[in-house]
C-alpha positions in Angstrom: -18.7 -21.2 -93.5 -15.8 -18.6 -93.2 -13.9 -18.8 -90.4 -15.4 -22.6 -89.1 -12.8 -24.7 -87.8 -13.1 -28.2 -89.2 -12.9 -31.3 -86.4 -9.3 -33.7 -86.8 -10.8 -36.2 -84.7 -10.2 -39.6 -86.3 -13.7 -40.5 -87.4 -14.9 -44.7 -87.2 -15.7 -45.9 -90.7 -19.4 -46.0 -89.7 -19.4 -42.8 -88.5 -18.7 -42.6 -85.2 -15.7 -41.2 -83.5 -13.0 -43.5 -82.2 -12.6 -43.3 -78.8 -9.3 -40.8 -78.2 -8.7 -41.1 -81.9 -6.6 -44.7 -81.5 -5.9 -46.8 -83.9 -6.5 -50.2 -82.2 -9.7 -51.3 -84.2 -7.0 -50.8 -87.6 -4.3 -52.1 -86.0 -5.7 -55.4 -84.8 -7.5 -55.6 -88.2 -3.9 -55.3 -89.6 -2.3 -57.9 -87.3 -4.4 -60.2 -88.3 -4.6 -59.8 -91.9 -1.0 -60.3 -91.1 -1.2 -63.9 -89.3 -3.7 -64.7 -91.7 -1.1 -64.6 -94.5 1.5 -66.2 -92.7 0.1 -68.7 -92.1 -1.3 -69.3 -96.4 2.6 -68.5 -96.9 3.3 -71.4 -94.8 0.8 -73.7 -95.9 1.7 -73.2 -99.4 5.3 -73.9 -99.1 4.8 -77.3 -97.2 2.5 -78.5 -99.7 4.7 -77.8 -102.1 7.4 -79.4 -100.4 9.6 -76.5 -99.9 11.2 -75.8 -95.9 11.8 -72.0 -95.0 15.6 -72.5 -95.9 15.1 -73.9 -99.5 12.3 -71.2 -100.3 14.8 -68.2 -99.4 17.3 -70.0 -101.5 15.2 -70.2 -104.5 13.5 -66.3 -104.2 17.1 -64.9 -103.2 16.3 -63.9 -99.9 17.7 -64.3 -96.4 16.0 -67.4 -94.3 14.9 -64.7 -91.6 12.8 -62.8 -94.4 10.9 -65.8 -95.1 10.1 -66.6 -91.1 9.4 -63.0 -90.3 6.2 -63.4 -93.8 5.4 -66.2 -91.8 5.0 -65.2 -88.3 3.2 -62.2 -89.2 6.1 -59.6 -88.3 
């Protein structure tokens, strides 16, 4: 229709509109996508015997780089 404005309210994936068009719902969903990796990353390296220090050796990187992956920040 000419002339019809269209809506940029954020719309929920199943439809419905998110309440003041936040972002919480994605954001958590992130966050703990996040964590959840982390925490793999983590579980990984101590099986294979590896401490946050000697993994940043071997991959190059700065030991901080390496906590920040596994803290899920």
């Amino acid at each position: 229709m000419p002339g019809a404005r269209r809506s940029l309210a954020l719309r929920h994936p199943h439809g419905g509109l998110r309440e003041g068009g936040s972002f919480d719902r994605v954001s958590t969903d992130f966050q703990t996508a996040r964590a959840a990796l982390g925490a793999r990353l983590r579980e990984l390296r101590s099986e294979a015997g590896f401490n946050g220090k000697g993994v940043a050796e071997v991959l190059g990187w700065q030991y901080s780089k390496v906590s920040r992956l596994e803290t899920g920040k």
